[in-house]
N, CA, C and O atoms as CSV, one atom per row, in Angstrom:
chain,resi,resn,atom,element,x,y,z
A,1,UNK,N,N,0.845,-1.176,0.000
A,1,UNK,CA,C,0.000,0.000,0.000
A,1,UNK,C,C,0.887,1.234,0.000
A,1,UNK,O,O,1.893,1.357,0.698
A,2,UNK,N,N,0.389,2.183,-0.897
A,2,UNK,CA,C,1.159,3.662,-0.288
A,2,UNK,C,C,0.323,4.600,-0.380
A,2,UNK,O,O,-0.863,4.638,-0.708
A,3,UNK,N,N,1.432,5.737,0.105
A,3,UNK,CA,C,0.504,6.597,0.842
A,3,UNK,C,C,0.969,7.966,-0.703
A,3,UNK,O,O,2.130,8.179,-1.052
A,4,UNK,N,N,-0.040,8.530,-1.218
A,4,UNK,CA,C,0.905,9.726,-2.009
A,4,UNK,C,C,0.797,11.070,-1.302
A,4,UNK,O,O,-0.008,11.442,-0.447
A,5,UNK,N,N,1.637,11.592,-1.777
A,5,UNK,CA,C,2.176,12.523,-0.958
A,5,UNK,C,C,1.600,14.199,-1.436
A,5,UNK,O,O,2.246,14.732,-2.338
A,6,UNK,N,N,0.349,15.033,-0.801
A,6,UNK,CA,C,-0.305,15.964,-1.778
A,6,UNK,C,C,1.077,16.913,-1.647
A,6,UNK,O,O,1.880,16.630,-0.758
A,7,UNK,N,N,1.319,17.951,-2.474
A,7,UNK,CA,C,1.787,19.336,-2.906
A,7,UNK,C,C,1.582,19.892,-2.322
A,7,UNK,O,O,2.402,20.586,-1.721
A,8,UNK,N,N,0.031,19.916,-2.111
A,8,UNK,CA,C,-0.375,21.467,-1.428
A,8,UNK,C,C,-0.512,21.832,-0.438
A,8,UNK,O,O,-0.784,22.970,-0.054
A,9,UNK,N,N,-0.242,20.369,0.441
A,9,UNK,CA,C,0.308,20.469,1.948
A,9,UNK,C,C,1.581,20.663,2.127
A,9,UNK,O,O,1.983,21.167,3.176
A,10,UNK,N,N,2.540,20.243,0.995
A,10,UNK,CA,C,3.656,20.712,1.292
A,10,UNK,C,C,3.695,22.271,1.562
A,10,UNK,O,O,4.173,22.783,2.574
A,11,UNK,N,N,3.035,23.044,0.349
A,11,UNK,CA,C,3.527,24.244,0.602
A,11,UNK,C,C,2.991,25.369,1.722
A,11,UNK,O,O,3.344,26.526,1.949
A,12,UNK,N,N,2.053,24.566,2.270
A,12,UNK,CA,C,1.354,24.863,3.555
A,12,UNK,C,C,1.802,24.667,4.704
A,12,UNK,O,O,1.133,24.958,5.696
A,13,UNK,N,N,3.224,24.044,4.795
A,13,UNK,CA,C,3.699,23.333,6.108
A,13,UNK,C,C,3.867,24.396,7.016
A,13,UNK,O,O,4.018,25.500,6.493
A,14,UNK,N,N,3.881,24.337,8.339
A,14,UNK,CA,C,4.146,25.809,9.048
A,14,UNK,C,C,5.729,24.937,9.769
A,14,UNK,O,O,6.015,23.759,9.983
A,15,UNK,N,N,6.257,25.900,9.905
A,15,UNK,CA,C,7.586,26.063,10.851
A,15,UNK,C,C,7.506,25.464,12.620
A,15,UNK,O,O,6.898,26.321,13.260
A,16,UNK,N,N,7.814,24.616,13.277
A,16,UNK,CA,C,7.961,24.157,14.078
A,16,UNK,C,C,8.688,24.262,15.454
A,16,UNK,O,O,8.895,23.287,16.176
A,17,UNK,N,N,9.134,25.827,15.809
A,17,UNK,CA,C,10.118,25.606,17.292
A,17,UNK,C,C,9.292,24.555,17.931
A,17,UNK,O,O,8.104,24.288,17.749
A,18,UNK,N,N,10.507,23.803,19.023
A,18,UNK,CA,C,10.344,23.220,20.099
A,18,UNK,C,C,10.291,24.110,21.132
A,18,UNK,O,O,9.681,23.728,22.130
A,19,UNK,N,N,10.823,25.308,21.147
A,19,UNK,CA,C,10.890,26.146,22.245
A,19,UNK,C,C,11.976,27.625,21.267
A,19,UNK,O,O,12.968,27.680,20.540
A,20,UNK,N,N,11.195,28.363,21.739
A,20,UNK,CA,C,11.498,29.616,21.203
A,20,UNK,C,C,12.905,30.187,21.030
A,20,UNK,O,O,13.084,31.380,20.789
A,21,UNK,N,N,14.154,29.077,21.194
A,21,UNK,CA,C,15.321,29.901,21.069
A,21,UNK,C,C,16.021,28.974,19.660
A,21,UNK,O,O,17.145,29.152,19.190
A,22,UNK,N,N,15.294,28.267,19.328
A,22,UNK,CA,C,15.667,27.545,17.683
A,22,UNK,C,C,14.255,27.044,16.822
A,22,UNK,O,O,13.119,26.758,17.202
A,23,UNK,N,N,14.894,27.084,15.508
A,23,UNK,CA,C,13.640,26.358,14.597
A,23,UNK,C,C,14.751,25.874,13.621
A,23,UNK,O,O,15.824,26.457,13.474
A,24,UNK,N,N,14.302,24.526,12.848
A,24,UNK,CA,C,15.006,23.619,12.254
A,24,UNK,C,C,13.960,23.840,10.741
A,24,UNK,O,O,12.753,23.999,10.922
A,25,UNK,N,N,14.221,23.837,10.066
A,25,UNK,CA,C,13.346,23.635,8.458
A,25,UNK,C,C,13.470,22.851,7.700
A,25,UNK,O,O,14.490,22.967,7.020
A,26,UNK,N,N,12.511,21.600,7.375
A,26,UNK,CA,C,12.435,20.884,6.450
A,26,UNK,C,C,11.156,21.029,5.288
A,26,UNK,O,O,10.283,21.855,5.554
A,27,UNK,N,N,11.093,20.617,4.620
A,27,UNK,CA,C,10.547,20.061,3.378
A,27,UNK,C,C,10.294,18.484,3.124
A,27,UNK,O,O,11.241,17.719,2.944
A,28,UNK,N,N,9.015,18.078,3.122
A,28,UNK,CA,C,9.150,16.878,2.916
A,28,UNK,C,C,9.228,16.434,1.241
A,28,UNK,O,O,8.234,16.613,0.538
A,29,UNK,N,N,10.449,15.862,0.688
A,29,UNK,CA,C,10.138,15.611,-0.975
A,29,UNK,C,C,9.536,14.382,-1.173
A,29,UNK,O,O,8.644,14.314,-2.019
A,30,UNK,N,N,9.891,13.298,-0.487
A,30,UNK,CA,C,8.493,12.194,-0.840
A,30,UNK,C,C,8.027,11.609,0.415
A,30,UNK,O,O,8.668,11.862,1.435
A,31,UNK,N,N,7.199,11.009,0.462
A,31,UNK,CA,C,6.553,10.261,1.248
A,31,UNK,C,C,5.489,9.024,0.938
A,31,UNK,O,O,4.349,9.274,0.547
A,32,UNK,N,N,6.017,7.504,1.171
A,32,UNK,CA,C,5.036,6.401,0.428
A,32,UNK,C,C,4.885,6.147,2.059
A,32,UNK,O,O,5.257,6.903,2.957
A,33,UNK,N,N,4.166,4.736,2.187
A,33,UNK,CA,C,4.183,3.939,2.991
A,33,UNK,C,C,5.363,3.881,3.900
A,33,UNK,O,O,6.401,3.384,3.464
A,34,UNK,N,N,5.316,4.281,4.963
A,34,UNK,CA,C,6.669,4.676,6.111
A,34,UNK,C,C,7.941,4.896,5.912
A,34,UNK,O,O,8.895,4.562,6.615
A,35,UNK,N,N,7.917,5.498,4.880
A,35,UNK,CA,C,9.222,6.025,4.179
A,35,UNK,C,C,8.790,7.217,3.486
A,35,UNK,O,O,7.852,7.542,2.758
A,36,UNK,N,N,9.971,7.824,4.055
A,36,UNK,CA,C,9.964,9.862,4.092
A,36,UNK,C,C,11.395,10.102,4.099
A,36,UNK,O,O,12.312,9.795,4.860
A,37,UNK,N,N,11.255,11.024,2.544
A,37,UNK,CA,C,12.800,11.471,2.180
A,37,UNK,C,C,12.505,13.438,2.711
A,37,UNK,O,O,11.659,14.256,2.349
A,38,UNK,N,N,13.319,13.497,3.389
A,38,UNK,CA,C,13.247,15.113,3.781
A,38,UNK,C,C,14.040,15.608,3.658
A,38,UNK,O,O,15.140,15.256,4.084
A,39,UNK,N,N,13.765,16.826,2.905
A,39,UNK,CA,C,15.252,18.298,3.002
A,39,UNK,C,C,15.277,18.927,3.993
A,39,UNK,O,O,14.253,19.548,4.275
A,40,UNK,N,N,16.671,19.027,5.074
A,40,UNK,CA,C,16.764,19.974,5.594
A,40,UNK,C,C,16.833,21.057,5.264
A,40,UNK,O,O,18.043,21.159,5.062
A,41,UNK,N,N,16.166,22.537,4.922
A,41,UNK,CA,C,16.264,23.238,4.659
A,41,UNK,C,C,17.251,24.335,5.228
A,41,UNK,O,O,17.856,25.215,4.614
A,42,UNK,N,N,17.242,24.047,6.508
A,42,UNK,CA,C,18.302,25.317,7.279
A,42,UNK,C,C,17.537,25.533,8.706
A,42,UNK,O,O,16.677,24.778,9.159
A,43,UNK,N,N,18.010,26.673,9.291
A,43,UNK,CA,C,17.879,26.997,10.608
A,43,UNK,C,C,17.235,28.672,10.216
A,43,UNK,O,O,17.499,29.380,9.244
A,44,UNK,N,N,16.448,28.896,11.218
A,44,UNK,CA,C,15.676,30.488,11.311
A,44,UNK,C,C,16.480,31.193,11.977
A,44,UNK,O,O,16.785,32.348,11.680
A,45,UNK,N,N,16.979,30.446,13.127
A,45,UNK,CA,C,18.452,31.100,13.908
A,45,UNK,C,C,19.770,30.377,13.908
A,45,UNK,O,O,20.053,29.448,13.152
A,46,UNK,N,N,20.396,30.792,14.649
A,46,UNK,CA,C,21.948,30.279,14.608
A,46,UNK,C,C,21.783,29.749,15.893
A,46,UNK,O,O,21.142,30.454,16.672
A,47,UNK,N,N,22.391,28.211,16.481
A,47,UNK,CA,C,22.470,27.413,17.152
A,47,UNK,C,C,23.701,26.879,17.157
A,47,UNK,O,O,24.225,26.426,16.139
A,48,UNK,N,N,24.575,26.905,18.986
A,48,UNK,CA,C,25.964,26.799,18.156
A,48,UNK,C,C,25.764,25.087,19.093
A,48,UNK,O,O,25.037,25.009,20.083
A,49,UNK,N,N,26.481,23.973,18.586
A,49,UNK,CA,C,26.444,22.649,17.909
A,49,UNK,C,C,26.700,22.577,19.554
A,49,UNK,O,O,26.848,23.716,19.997
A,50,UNK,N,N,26.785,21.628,20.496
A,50,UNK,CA,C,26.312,20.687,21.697
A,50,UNK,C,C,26.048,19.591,21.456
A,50,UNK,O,O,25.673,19.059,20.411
A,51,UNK,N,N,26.354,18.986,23.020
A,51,UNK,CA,C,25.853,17.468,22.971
A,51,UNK,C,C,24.223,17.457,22.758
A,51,UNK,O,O,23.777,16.321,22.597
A,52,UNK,N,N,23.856,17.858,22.747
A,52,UNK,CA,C,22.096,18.399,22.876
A,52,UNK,C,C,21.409,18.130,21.920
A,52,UNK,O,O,20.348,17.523,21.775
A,53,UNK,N,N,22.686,19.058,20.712
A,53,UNK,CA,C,22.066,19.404,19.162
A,53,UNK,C,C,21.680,17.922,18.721
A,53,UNK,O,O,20.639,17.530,19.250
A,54,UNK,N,N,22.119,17.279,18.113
A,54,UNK,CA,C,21.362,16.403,17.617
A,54,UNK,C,C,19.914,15.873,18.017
A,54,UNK,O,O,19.163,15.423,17.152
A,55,UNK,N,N,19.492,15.955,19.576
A,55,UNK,CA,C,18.500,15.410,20.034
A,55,UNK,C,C,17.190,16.873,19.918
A,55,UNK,O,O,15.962,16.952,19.925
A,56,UNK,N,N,17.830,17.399,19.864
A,56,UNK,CA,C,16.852,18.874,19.748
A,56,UNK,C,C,16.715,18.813,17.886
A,56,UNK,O,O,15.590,19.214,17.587
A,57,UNK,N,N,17.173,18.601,17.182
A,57,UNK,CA,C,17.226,18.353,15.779
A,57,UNK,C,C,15.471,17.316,15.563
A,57,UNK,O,O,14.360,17.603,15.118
A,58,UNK,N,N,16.083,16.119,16.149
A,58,UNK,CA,C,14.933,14.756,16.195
A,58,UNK,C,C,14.259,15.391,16.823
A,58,UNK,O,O,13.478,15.680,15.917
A,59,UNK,N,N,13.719,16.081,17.993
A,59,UNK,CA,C,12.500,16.577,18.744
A,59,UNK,C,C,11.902,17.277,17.438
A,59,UNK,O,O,10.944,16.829,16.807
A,60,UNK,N,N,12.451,18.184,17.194
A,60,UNK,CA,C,11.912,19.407,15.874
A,60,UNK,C,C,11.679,18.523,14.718
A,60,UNK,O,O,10.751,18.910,14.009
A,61,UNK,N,N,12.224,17.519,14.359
A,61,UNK,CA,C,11.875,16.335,13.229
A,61,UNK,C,C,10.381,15.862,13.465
A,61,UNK,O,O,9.429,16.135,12.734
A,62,UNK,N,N,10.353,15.072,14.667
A,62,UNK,CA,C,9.093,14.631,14.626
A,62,UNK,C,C,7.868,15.385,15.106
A,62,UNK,O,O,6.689,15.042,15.029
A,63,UNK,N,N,8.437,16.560,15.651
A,63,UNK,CA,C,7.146,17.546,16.114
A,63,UNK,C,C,6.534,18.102,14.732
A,63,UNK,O,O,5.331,18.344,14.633
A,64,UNK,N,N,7.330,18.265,13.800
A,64,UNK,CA,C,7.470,18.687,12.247
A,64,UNK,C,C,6.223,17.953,11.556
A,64,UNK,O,O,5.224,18.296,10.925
A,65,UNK,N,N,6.694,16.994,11.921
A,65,UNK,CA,C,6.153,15.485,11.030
A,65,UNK,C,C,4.521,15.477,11.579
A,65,UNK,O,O,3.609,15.293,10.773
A,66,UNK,N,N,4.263,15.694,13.015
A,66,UNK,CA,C,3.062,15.448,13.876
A,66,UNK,C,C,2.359,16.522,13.073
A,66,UNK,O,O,1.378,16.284,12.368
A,67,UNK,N,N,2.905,17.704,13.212
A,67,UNK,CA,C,1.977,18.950,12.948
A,67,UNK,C,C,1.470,19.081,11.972
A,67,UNK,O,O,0.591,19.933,11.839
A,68,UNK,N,N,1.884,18.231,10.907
A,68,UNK,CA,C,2.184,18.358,9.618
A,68,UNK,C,C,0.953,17.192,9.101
A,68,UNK,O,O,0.520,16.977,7.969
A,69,UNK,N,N,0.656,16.654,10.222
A,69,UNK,CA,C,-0.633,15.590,9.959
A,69,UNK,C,C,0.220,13.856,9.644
A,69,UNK,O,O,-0.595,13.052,9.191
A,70,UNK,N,N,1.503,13.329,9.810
A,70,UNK,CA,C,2.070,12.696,9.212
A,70,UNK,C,C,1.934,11.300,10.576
A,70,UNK,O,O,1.482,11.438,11.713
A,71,UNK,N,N,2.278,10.528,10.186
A,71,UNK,CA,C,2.012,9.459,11.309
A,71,UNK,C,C,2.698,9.579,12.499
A,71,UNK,O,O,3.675,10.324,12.428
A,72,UNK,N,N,2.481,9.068,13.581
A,72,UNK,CA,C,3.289,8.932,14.720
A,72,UNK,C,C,4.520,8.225,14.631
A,72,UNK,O,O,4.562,7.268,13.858
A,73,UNK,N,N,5.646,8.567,15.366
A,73,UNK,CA,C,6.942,8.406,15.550
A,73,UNK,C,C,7.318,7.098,15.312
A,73,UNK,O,O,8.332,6.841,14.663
A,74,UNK,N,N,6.502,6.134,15.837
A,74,UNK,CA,C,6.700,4.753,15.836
A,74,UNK,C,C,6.125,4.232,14.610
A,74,UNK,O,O,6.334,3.046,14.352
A,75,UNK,N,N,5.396,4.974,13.773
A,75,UNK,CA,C,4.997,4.059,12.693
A,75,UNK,C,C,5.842,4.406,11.514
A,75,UNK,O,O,5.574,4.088,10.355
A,76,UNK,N,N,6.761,5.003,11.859
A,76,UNK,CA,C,8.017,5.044,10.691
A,76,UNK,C,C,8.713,3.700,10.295
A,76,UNK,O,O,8.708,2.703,11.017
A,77,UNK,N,N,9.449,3.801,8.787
A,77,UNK,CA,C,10.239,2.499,8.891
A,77,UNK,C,C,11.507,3.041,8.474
A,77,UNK,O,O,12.527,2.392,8.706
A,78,UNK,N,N,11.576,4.357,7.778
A,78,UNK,CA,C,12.596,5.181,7.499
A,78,UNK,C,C,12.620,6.398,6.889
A,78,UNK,O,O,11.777,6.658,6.030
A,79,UNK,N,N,13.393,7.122,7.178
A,79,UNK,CA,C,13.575,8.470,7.318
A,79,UNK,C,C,14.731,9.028,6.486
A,79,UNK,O,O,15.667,9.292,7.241
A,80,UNK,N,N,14.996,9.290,5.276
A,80,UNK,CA,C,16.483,9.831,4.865
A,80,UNK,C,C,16.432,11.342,4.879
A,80,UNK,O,O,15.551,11.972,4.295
A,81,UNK,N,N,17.160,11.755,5.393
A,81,UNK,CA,C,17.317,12.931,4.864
A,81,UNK,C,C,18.398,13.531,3.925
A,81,UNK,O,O,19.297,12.878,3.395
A,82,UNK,N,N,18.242,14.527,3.825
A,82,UNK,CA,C,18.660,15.694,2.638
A,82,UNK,C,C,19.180,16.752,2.774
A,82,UNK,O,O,18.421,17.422,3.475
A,83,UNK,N,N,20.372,17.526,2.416
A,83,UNK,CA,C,21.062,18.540,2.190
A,83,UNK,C,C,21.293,19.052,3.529
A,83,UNK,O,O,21.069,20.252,3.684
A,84,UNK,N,N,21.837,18.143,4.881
A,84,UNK,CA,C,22.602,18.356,5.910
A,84,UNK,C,C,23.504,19.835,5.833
A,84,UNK,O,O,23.628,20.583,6.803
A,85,UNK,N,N,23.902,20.005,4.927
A,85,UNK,CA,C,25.080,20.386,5.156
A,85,UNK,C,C,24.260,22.161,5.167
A,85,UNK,O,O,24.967,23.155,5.331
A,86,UNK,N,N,23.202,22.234,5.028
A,86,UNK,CA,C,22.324,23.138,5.321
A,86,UNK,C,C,22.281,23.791,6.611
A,86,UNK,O,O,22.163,24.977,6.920
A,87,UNK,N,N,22.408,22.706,7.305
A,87,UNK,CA,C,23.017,23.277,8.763
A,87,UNK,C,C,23.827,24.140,9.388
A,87,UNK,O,O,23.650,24.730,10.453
A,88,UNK,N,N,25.179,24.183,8.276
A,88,UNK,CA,C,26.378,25.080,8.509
A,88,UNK,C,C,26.735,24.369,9.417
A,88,UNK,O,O,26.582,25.112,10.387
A,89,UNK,N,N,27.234,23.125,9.911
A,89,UNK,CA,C,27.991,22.346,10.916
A,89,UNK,C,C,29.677,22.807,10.921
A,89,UNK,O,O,30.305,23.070,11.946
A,90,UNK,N,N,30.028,22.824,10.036
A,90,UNK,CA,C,31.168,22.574,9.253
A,90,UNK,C,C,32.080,21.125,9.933
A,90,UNK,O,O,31.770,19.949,9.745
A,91,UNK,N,N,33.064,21.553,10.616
A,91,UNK,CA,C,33.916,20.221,11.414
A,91,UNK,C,C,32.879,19.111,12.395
A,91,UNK,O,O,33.261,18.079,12.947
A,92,UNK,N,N,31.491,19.689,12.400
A,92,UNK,CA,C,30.115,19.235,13.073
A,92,UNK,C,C,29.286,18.360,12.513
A,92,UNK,O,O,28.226,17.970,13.004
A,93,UNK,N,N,29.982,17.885,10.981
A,93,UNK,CA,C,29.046,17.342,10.781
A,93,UNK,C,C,28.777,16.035,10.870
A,93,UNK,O,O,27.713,15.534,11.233
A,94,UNK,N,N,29.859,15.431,10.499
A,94,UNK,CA,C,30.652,14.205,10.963
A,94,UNK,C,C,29.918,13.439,11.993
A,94,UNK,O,O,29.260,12.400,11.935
A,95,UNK,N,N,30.300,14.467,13.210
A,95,UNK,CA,C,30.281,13.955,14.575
A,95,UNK,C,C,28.506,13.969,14.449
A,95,UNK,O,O,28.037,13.001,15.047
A,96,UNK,N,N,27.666,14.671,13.938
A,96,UNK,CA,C,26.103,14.716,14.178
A,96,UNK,C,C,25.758,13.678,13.188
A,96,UNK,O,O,24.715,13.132,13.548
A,97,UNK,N,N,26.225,13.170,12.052
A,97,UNK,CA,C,25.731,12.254,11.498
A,97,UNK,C,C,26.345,11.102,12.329
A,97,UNK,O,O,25.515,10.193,12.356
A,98,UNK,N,N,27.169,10.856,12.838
A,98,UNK,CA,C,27.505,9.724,13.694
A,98,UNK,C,C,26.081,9.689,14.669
A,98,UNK,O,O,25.377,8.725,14.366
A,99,UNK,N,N,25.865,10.010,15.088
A,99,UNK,CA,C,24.695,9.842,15.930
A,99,UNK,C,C,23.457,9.445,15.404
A,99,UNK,O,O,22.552,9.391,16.237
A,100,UNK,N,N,23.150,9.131,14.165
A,100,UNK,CA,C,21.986,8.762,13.752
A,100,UNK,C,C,21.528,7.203,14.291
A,100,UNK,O,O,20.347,6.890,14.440
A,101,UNK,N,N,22.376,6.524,14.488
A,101,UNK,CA,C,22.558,5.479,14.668
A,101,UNK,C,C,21.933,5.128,16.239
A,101,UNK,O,O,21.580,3.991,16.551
A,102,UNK,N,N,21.871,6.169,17.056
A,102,UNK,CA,C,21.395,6.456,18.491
A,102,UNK,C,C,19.798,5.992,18.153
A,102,UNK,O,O,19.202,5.187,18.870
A,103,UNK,N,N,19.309,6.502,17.179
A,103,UNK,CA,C,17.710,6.329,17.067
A,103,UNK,C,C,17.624,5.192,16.707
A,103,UNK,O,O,18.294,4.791,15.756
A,104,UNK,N,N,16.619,4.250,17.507
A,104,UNK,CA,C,16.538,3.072,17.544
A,104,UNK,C,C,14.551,2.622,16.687
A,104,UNK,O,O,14.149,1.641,16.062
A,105,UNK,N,N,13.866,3.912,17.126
A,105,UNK,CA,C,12.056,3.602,16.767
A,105,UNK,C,C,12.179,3.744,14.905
A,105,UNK,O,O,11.072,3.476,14.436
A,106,UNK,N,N,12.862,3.970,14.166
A,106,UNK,CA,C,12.955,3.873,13.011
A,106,UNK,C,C,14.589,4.052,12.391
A,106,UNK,O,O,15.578,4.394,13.039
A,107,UNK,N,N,14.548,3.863,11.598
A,107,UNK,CA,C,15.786,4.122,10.734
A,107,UNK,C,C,16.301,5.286,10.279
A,107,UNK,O,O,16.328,5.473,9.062
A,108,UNK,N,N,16.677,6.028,10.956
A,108,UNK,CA,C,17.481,7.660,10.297
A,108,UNK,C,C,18.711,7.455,9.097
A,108,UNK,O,O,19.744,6.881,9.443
A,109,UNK,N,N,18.596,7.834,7.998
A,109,UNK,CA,C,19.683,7.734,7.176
A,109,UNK,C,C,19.875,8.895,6.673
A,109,UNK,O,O,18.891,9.591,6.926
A,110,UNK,N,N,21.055,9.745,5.779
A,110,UNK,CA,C,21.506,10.601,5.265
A,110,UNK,C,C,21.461,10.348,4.241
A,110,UNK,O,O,21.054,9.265,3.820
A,111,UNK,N,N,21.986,11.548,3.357
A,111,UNK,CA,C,22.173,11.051,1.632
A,111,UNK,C,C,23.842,11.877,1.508
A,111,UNK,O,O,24.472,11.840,0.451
């Protein structure tokens, strides 16, 4: 079964803080049956990189995903994302894609 993915919710998506001192921006480009390829788009502010960051990243991921009408956290089977480097990590990035591997309720991958 899949799921298709409308347009016109994409371009309707609203922006997501977890709490008012960051916002993370994605784009979802596809979405079938529990598989969702997403662009990071960038940051609204500047956030400087912590042990934290990555887990504040995934909070803003799936709060993204909820608001957005998309299934709950656990009914994922995978997740890739897109254009990281959107982030401005620079020597950061490495070390934050190493951590994908921490998420255990679905599959986080990069491109």
């Amino acid at each position: 079964m899949s799921v298709s993915f409308n347009k016109e919710q994409n371009s309707a998506q609203k922006k997501c803080p977890i709490n008012e001192r960051f916002v993370f921006n994605f784009r979802i480009l596809s979405y079938s049956f529990r598989k969702l390829e997403i662009s990071v788009e960038g940051l609204d502010r500047t956030i400087d990189y912590n042990s934290e960051y990555f887990f504040w990243f995934v909070e803003n991921l799936i709060y993204f995903l909820s608001k957005n009408k998309y299934a709950l956290r656990w009914d994922y089977e995978k997740i890739t994302l897109f254009n990281l480097e959107n982030l401005q990590l620079a020597e950061n990035l490495d070390d934050f894609k190493s951590k994908f591997k921490l998420i255990t309720t679905f599959d986080l991958e990069h491109n």
